[in-house]
N, CA and C atoms as a LAMMPS dump frame, in Angstrom:
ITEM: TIMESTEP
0
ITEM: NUMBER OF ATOMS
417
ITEM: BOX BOUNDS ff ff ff
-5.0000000000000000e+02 5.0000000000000000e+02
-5.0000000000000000e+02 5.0000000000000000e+02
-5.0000000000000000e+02 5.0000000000000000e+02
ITEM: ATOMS id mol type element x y z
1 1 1 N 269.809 -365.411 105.075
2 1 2 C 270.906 -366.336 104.907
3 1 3 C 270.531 -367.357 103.835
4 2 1 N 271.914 -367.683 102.5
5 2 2 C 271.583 -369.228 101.74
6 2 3 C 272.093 -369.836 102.731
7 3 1 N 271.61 -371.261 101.735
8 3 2 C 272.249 -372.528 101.988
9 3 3 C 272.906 -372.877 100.798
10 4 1 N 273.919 -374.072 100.921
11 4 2 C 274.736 -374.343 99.888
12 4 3 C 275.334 -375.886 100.255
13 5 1 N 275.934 -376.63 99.051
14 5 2 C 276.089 -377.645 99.276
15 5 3 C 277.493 -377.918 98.604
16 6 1 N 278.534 -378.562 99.38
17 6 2 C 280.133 -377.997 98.687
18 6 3 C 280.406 -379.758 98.64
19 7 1 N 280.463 -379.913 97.358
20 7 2 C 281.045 -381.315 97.038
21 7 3 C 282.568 -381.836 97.122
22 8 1 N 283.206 -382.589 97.643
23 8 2 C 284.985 -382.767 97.904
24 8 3 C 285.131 -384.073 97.529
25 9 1 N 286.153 -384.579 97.054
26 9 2 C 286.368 -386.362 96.955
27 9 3 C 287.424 -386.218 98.06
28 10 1 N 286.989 -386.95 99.246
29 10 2 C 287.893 -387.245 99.925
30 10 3 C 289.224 -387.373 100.396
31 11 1 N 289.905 -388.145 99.275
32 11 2 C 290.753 -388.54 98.85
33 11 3 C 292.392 -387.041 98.582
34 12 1 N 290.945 -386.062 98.214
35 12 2 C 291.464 -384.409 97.642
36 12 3 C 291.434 -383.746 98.931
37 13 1 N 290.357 -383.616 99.162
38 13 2 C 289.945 -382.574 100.303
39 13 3 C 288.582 -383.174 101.457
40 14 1 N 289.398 -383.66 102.894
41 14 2 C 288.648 -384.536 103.894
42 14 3 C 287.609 -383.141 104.648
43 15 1 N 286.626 -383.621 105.507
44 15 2 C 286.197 -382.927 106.392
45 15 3 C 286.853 -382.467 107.408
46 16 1 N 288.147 -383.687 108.068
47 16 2 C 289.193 -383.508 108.527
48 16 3 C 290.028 -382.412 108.124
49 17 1 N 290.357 -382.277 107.021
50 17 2 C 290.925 -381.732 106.6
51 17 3 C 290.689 -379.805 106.876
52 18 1 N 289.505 -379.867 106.464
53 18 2 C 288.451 -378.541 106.646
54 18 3 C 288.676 -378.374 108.229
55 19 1 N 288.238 -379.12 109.067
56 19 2 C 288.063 -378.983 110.326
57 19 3 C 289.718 -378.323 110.493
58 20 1 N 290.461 -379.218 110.324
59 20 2 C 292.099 -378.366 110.904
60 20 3 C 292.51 -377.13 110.763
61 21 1 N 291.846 -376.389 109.634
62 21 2 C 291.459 -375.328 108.859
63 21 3 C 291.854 -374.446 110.277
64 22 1 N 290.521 -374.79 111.178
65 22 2 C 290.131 -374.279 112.319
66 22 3 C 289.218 -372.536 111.731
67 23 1 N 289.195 -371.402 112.304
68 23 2 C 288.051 -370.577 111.899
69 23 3 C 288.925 -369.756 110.495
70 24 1 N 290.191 -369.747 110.311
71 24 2 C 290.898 -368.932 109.385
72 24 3 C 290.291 -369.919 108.561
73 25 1 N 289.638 -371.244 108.401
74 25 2 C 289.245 -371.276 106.727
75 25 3 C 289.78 -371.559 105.744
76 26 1 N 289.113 -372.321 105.152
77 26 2 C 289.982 -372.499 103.632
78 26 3 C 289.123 -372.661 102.248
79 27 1 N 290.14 -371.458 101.126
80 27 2 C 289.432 -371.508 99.755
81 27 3 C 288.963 -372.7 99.311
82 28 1 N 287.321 -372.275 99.003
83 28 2 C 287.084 -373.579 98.331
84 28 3 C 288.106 -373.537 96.769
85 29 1 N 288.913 -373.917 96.346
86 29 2 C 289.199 -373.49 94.938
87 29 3 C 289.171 -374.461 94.097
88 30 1 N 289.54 -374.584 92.657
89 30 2 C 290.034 -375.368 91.805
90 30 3 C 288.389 -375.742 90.815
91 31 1 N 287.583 -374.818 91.464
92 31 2 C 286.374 -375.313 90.91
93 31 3 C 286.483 -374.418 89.341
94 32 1 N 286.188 -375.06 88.556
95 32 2 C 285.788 -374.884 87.123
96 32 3 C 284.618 -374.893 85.997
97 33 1 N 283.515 -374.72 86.73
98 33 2 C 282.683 -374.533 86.021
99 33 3 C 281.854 -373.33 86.096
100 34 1 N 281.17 -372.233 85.153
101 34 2 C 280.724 -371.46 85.508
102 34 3 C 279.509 -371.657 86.42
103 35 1 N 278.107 -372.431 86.386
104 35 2 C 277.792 -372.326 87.099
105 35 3 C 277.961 -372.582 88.502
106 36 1 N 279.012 -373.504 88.669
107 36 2 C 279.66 -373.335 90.554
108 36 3 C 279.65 -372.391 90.719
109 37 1 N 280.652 -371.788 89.959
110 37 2 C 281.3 -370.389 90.375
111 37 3 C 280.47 -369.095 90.166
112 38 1 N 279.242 -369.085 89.712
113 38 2 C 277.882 -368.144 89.975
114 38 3 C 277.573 -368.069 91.551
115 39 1 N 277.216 -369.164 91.372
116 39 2 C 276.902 -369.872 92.728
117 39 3 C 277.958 -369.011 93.959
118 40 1 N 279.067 -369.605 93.757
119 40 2 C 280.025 -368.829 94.859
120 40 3 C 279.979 -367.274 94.622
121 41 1 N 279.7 -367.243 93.725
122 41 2 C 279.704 -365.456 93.725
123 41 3 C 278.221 -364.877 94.405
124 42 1 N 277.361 -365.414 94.231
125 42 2 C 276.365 -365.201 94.86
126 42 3 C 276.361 -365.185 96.805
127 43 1 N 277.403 -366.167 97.742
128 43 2 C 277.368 -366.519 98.888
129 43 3 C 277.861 -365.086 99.172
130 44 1 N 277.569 -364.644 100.424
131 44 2 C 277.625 -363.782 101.193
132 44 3 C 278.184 -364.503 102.784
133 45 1 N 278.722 -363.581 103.534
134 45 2 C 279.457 -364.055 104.671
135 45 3 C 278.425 -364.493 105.608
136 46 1 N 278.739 -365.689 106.188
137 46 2 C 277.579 -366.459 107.178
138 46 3 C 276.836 -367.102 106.474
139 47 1 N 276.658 -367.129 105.122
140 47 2 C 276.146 -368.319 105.184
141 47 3 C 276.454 -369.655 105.003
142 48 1 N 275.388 -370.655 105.101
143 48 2 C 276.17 -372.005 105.816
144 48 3 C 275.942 -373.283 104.372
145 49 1 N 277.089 -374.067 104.6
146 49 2 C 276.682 -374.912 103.688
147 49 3 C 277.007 -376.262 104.365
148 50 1 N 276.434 -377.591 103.227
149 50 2 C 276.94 -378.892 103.699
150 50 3 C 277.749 -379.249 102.914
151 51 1 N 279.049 -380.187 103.495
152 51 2 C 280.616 -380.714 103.167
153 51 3 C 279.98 -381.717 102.996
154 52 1 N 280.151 -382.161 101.691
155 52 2 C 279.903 -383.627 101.508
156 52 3 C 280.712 -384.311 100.593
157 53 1 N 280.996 -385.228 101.022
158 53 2 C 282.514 -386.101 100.619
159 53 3 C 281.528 -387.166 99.102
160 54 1 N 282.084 -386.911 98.202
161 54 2 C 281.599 -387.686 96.863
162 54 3 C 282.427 -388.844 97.309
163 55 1 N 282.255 -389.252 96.202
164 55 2 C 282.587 -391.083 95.206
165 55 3 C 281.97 -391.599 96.413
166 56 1 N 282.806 -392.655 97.124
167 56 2 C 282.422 -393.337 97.617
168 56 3 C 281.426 -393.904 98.76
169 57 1 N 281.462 -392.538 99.645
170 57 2 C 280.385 -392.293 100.723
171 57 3 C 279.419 -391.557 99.852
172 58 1 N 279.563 -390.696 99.378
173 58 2 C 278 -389.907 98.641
174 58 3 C 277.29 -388.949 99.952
175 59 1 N 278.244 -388.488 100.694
176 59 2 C 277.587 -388.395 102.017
177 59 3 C 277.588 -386.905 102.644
178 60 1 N 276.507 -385.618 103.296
179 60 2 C 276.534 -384.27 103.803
180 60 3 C 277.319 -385.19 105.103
181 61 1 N 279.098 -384.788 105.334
182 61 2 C 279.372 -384.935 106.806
183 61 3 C 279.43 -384.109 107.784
184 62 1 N 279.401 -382.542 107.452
185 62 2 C 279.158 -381.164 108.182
186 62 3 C 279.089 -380.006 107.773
187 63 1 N 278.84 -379.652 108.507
188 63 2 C 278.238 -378.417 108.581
189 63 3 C 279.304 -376.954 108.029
190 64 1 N 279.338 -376.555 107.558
191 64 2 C 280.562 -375.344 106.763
192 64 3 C 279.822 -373.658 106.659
193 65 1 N 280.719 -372.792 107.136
194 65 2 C 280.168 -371.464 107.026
195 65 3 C 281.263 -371.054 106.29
196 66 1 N 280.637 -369.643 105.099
197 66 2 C 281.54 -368.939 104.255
198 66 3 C 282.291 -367.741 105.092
199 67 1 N 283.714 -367.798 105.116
200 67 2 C 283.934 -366.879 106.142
201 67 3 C 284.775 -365.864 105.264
202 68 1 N 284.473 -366.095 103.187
203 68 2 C 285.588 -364.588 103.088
204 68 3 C 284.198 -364.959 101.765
205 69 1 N 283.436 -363.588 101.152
206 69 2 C 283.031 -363.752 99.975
207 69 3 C 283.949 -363.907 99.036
208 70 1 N 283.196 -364.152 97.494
209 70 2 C 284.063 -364.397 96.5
210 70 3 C 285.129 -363.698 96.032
211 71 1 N 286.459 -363.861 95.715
212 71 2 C 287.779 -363.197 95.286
213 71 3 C 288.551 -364.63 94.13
214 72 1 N 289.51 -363.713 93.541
215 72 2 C 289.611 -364.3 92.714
216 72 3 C 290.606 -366.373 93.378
217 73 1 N 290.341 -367.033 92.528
218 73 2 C 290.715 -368.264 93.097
219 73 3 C 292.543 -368.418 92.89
220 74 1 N 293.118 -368.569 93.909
221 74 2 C 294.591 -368.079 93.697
222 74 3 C 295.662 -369.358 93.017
223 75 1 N 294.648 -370.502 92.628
224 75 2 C 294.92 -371.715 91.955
225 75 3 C 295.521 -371.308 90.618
226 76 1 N 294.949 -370.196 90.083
227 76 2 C 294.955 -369.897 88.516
228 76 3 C 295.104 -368.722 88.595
229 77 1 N 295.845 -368.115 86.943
230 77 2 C 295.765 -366.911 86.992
231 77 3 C 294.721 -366.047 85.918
232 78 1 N 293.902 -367.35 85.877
233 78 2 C 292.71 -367.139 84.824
234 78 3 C 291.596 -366.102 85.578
235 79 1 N 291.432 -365.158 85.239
236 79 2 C 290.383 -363.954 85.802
237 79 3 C 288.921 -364.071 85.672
238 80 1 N 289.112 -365.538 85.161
239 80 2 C 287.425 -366.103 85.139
240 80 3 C 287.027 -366.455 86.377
241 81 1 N 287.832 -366.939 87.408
242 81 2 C 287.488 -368.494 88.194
243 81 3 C 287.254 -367.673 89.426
244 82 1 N 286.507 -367.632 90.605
245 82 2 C 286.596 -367.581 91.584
246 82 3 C 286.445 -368.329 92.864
247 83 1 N 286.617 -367.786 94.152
248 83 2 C 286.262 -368.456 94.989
249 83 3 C 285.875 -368.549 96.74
250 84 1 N 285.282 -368.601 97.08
251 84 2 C 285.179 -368.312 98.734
252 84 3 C 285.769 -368.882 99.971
253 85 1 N 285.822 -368.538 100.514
254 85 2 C 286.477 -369.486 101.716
255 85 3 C 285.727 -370.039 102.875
256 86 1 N 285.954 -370.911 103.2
257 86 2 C 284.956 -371.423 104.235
258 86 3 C 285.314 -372.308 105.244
259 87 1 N 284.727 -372.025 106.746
260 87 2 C 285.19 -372.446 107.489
261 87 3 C 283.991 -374.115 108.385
262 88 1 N 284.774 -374.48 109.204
263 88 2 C 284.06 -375.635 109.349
264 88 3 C 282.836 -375.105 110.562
265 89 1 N 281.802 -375.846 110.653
266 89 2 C 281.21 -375.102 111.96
267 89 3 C 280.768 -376.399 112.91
268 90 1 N 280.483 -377.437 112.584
269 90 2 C 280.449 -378.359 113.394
270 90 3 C 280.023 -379.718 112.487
271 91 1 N 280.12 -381.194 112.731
272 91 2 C 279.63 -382.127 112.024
273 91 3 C 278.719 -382.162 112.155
274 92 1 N 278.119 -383.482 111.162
275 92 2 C 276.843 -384.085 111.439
276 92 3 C 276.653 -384.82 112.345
277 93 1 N 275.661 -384.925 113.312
278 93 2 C 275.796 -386.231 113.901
279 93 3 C 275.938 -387.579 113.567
280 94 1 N 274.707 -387.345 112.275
281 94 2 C 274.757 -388.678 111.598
282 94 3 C 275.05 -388.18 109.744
283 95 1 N 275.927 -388.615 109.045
284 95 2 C 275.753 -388.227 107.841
285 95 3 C 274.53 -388.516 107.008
286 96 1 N 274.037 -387.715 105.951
287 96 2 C 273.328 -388.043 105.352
288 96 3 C 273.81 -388.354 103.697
289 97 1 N 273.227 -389.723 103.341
290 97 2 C 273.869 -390.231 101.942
291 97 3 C 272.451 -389.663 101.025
292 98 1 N 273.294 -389.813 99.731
293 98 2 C 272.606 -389.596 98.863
294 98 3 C 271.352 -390.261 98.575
295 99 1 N 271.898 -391.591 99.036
296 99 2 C 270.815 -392.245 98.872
297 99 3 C 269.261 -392.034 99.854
298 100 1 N 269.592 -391.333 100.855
299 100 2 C 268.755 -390.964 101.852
300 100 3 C 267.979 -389.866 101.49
301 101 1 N 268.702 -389.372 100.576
302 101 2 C 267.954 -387.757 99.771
303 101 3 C 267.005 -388.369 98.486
304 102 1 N 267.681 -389.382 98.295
305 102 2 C 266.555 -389.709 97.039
306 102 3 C 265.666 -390.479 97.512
307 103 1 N 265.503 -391.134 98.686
308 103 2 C 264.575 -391.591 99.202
309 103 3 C 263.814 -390.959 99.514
310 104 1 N 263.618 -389.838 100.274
311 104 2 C 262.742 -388.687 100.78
312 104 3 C 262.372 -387.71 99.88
313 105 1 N 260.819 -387.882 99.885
314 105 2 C 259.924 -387.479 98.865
315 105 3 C 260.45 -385.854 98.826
316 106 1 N 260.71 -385.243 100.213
317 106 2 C 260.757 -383.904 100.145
318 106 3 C 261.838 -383.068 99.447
319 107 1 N 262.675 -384.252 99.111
320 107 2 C 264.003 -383.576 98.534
321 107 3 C 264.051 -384.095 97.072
322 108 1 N 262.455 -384.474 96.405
323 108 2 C 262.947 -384.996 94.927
324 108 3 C 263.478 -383.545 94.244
325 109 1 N 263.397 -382.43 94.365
326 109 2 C 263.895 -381.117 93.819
327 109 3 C 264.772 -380.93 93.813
328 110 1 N 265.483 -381.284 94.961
329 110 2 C 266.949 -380.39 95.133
330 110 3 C 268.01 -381.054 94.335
331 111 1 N 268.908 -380.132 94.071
332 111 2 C 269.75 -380.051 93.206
333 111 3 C 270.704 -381.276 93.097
334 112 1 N 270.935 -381.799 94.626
335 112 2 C 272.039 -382.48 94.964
336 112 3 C 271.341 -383.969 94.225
337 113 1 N 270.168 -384.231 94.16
338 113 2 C 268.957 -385.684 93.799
339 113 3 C 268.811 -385.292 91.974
340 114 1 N 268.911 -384.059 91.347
341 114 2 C 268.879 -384.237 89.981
342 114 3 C 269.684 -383.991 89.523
343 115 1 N 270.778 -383.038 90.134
344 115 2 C 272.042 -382.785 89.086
345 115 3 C 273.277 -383.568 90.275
346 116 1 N 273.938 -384.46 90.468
347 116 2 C 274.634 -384.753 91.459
348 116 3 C 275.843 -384.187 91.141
349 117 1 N 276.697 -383.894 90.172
350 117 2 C 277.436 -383.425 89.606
351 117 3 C 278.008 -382.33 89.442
352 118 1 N 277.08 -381.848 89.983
353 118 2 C 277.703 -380.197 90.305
354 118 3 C 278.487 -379.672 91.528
355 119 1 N 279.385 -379.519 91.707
356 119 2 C 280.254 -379.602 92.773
357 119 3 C 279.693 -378.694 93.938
358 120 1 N 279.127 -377.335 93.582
359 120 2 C 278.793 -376.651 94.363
360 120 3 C 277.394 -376.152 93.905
361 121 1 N 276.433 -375.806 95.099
362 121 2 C 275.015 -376.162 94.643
363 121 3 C 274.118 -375.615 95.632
364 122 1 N 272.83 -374.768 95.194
365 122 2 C 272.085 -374.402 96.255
366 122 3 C 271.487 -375.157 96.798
367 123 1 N 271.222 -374.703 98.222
368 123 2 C 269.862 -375.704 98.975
369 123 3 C 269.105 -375.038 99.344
370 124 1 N 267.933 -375.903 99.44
371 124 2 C 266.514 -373.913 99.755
372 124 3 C 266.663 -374.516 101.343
373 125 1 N 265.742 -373.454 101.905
374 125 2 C 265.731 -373.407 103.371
375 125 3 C 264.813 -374.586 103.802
376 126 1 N 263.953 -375.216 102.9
377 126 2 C 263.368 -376.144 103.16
378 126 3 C 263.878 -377.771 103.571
379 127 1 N 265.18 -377.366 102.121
380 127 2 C 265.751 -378.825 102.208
381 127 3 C 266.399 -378.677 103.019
382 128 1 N 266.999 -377.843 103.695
383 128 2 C 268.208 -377.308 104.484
384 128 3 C 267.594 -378.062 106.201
385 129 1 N 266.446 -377.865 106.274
386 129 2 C 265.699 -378.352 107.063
387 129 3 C 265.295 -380.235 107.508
388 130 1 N 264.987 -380.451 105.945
389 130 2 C 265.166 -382.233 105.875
390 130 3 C 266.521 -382.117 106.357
391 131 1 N 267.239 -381.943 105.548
392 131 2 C 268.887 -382.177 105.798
393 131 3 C 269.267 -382.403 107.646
394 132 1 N 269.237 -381.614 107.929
395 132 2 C 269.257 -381.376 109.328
396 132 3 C 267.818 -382.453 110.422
397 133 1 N 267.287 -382.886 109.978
398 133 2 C 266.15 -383.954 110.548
399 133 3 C 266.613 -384.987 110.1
400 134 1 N 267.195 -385.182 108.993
401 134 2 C 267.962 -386.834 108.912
402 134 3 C 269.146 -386.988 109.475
403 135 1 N 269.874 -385.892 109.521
404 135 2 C 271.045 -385.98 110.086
405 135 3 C 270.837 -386.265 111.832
406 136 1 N 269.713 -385.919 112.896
407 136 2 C 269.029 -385.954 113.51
408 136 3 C 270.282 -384.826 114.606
409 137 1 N 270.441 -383.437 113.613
410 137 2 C 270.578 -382.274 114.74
411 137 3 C 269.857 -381.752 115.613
412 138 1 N 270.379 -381.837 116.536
413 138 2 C 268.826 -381.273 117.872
414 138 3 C 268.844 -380.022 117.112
415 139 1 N 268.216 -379.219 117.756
416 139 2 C 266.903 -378.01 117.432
417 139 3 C 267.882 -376.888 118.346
């Protein structure tokens, strides 16, 4: 199994929002850059990522599983773009901010602490691990 990290502005697309979804899921779409969209082409079904709401919180609020691999994104009729769908799987207990990732030595690597900007983004199994100890998910 990856891990993955799915960036939203709030404002666009809530955790709430995801959650109402319920298990049918919803396309991540509208993403435009090729490497996101590597990225999504790469996810395979089950695996899990973190929803994390940009601008203003900066914050992983839960937990998200891919529940359709990549197909084309039905936003556009551009045959470049794709996209996956994904369903909610439970929150965080506690969110984790960005700022909490750049604090912790173990996550100076990950993607989300040097490139913040990238909407969608791997996480190794390691960070996937901090992630989940700050958030303080039981075991």
């Amino acid at each position: 199994m990856a891990y993955w990290l799915f960036k939203s502005e709030p404002s666009t697309w809530s955790w709430d929002q995801q959650v109402a979804k319920g298990d049918a899921g919803e396309e991540w779409d509208g993403v435009r850059n090729y490497q996101a969209r590597n990225h999504m082409r790469a996810m395979k079904l089950g695996d899990l990522g973190l929803f994390y709401h940009s601008q203003k919180e900066k914050a992983a609020v839960g937990v998200v599983q891919v529940c359709a691999e990549a197909h084309p994104d039905s936003t556009t009729d551009d045959d470049r773009w794709d996209c996956v769908d994904i369903k909610a799987v439970h929150p965080l207990p506690h969110p984790v901010t960005l700022q909490m990732c750049k604090d912790d030595p173990r996550l100076a690597d990950m993607v989300l602490v040097k490139s913040s900007r990238l909407s969608v983004q791997p996480v190794t199994a390691d960070e996937w691990a901090v992630i989940m100890e700050l958030a303080k998910m039981p075991q």
